[in-house]
N, C-alpha and C positions, 0 to 999 in steps of 0.2 A: 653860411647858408642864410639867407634872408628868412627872418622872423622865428631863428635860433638864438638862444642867450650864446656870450662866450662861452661859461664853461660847459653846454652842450655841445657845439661846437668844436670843444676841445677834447670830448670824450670820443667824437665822433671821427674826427683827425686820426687822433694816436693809435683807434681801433683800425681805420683803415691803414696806417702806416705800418703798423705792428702785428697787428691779434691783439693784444693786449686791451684792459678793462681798466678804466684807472677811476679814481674818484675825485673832483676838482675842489680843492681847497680854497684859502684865501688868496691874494692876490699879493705876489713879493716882489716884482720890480716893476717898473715902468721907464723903459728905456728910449730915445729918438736918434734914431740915425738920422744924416744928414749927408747930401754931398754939395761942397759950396759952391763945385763947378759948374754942376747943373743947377740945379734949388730944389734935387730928391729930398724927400721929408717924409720917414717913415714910424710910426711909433709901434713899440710892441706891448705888450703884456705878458709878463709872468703869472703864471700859478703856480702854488704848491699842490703838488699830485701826490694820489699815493696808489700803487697796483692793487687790483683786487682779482685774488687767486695767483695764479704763478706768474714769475718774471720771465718765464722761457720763451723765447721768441724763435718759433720754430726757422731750421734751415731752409725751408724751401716755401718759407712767406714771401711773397711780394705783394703790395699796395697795387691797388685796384689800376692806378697810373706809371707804375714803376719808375717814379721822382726817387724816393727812398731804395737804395742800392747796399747798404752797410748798417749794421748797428753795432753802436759801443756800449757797453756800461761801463762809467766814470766815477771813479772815487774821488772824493778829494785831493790823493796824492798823484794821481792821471793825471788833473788838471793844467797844471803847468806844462806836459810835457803833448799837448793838445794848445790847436789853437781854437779858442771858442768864445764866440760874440754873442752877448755884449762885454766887452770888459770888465764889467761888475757882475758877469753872473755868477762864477765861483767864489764870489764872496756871500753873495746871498743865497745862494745852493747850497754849501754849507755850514750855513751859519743855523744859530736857535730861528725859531719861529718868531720874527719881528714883524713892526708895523712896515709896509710896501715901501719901499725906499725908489727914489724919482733919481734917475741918471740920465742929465739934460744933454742933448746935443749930441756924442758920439760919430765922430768923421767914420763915414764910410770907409773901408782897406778892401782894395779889389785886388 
């Protein structure tokens, strides 16, 4: 939303995606997809989140758009058996609280 910070932004997303209230941290990856065929060039932003009050995500939530159809909670040992982009984010999802780590380039998989 024009003339929001990200991480307002990003409170503002998850609540409507969710119900949920989160708090936005610092900032853990910075990743750009790419696709070569066309010259798409997208870049993302991580944050560390953390819920505030319960992680229950009632059953009969839908987002304002109904884009959002499914929710998971993912453990670290989910991850592998989930397909989830960017390629580095289960590494920095479960890792200690490190400085933002940059993941150049990333080919598009459609």
């Amino acid at each position: 939303m024009p003339g929001t910070s990200l991480p307002d932004n990003l409170v503002r997303e998850v609540h409507e995606e969710t119900g949920l209230t989160i708090t936005v941290g610092a900032p853990c990856l910075v990743n750009e997809f790419h696709d070569p065929r066309t010259g798409f060039h997208q870049v993302d932003l991580f944050f560390r989140c953390s819920i505030v009050g319960s992680a229950e995500i009632s059953e009969t939530w839908q987002d304002p758009e109904r884009i959002v159809t499914q929710h998971v909670w993912a453990g670290e040992t989910d991850i592998p058996h989930l397909w989830v982009k960017p390629d580095s984010l289960a590494r920095v999802a479960f890792s200690a609280e490190t400085p933002a780590i940059y993941d150049a380039f990333e080919e598009i998989v459609k």
